[in-house]
C-alpha angles and dihedrals in degrees: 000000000000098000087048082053089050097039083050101047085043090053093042090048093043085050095050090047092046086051090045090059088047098043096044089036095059093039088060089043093055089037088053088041108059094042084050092052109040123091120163083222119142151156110262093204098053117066091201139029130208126191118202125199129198109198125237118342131158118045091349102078093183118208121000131229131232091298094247090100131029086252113160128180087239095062097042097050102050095053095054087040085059101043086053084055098058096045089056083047102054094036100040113042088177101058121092114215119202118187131202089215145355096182140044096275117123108240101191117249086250091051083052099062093034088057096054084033091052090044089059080230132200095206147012130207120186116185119199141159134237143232142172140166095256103077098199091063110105138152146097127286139171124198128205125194117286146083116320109257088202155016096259095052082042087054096045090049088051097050092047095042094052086074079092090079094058089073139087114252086002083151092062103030086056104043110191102357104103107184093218102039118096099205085058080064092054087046093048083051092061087067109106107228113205090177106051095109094057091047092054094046094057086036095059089042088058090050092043094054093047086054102042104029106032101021097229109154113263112242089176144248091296129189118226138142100249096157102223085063097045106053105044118097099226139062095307120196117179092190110193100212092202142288129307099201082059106095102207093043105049076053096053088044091046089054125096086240113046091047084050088042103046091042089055091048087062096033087061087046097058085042090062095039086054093053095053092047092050092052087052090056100046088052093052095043090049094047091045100109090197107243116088091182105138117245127234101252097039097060139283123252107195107171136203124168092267117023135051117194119193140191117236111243112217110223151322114062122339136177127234145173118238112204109174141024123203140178084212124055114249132232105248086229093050113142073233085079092067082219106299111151096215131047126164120219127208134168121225144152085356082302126122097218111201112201128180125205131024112219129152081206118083094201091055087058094050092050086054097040083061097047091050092044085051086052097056099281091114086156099051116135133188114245126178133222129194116207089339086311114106123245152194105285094209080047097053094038083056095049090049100049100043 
């Protein structure tokens, strides 16, 4: 009895520690990552930028059709990919699209994020198509970044992610996310997402428009950790058109007019998520009263090159800029710091948070966000907390602009 207890503690510590080197492994991969991908690099000319994916292509074919025809989920979404191109063309001329491909070459995953990264965009579409062994089962579905809520979104996830293993040093190249592996999923979940309303919002107008337009049946707004969507730094969709081992929609999806039906249905999506963007910014712009100087009860920001002091603000909701994320805690006075004198620590989801500056004005933030990404934070983000609890950050931007 007593040797089964000891096998079974020395299997459940081997498995924790197993889970700890995914799970600190993938957190400096997406922390690498992201400073390695951004660039604040954009077209004048152009006020937003799209970048549209078409899954797959090359020598990874994605999902397979019924077998009656050689339809593959490359093909399909890349036409529709680029018929939703032209549409935002001809509409927006001041909308720069990137795409990952035009042709039926394979861009890596990886590839994938650094090109919307790179492009500083404002937005990133991924199209993909379904399949499933039961062969009844049909419908649209988009996916925005988060923990699977069920065995069906885990195993999609699974099956787009594994494209990784269609490249060369992909062990390497994806330290730590193992496509078939589900602790890989728990450690995706500890990323923080700023940008998950948004997400959900373009992600519930694609699915509209496929219900109500083109009368395709509504599988839902639907988390999961698809990679091209977790690791961009913008609004990210991954929109699932329909399945391919369901014969009458892989005809439907093969068709003129169901590639042309199903691309102007997201194209009517981004032009109302557009429209809602460009009203935020045009608030914004009419209530700036020019001047961003702190003010003296809302707490001071004095820089050095290398030192930020702050004043503590009391209570109510407050913004501040989160800099680094450990599975340790670490010491205040670390060389990690960069030399900031104050940094504030809080636990959550297993995880040490590390956030710099305490401000109830979000400009403010954002002022600071950008001071703290110059000095070597290229991954600093702006969070919000409501009497010590944290918040919503779109909630709290709402409650402090009223």
């Amino acid at each position: 009895m007593h040797k089964e207890a000891t096998t079974h503690e020395k299997s459940t510590h081997s498995s924790t520690k197993r889970s700890k080197r995914i799970v600190l492994g993938f957190l400096a991969l997406a922390a690498i990552f992201i400073a390695a991908t951004s660039s604040p690099l954009k077209d004048s000319k152009k006020t937003f930028t799209v970048v549209l994916d078409a899954g797959h292509g090359g020598k990874d074919p994605g999902n397979l059709g019924t077998g009656r025809f050689k339809t593959t989920e490359k093909d399909i979404s890349l036409a529709v990919v680029m018929e939703l191109g032209k549409y935002i063309q001809q509409n927006h001329p001041e909308v720069e699209i990137v795409y990952t491909r035009k042709t039926d070459i394979f861009p890596t995953l990886n590839e994938r994020v650094v090109m919307a990264n790179k492009a500083n965009a404002d937005l990133f579409i991924s199209v993909h198509c379904n399949a499933n062994d039961n062969k009844e089962a049909f419908g649209s579905e988009t996916f925005v970044m988060g923990l699977h809520k069920s065995e069906e979104s885990l195993k999609n996830a699974m099956r787009e992610n594994a494209s990784i293993y269609l490249e060369e040093n992909y062990e390497k190249n994806y330290a730590g996310f193992d496509p078939k592996n589900p602790d890989t999923y728990i450690a995706l979940s500890l990323r923080e997402n700023i940008f998950l309303d948004q997400s959900l919002s373009l992600a519930k107008g694609v699915q509209d428009q496929f219900r109500t337009k083109v009368g395709r049946k509504d599988r839902g707004v639907k988390q999961a950790g698809y990679y091209v969507i977790s690791f961009t730094n913008m609004p990210s969709v991954l929109v699932e058109l329909g399945f391919l081992t369901n014969k009458t929609e892989e005809d439907y999806l093969q068709s003129e007019d169901g590639k042309v039906y199903m691309a102007s249905a997201i194209y009517r999506a981004f032009r109302d998520f557009k429209e809602k963007s460009d009203k935020k910014t045009a608030s914004k712009e009419a209530g700036n009263t020019e001047t961003t100087t702190p003010k003296s009860d809302t707490g001071t920001v004095t820089t050095s090159k290398s030192e930020i002091s702050y004043t503590e603000v009391a209570q109510g909701i407050k913004f501040q800029v989160q800099i680094l994320t450990s599975s340790k805690a670490i010491p205040k006075k670390s060389s990690e710091f960069k030399g900031l004198d104050k940094v504030d620590e809080y636990f959550s989801g297993k995880v040490y948070k590390y956030m710099a500056g305490s401000t109830p004005d979000f400009q403010e933030a954002k002022d600071l966000q950008k001071k703290l990404r110059e000095m070597g934070f290229k991954d600093a983000f702006i969070v919000a907390f409501k009497n010590g609890e944290r918040m919503d950050l779109n909630e709290a931007i709402r409650q402090t602009t009223k």
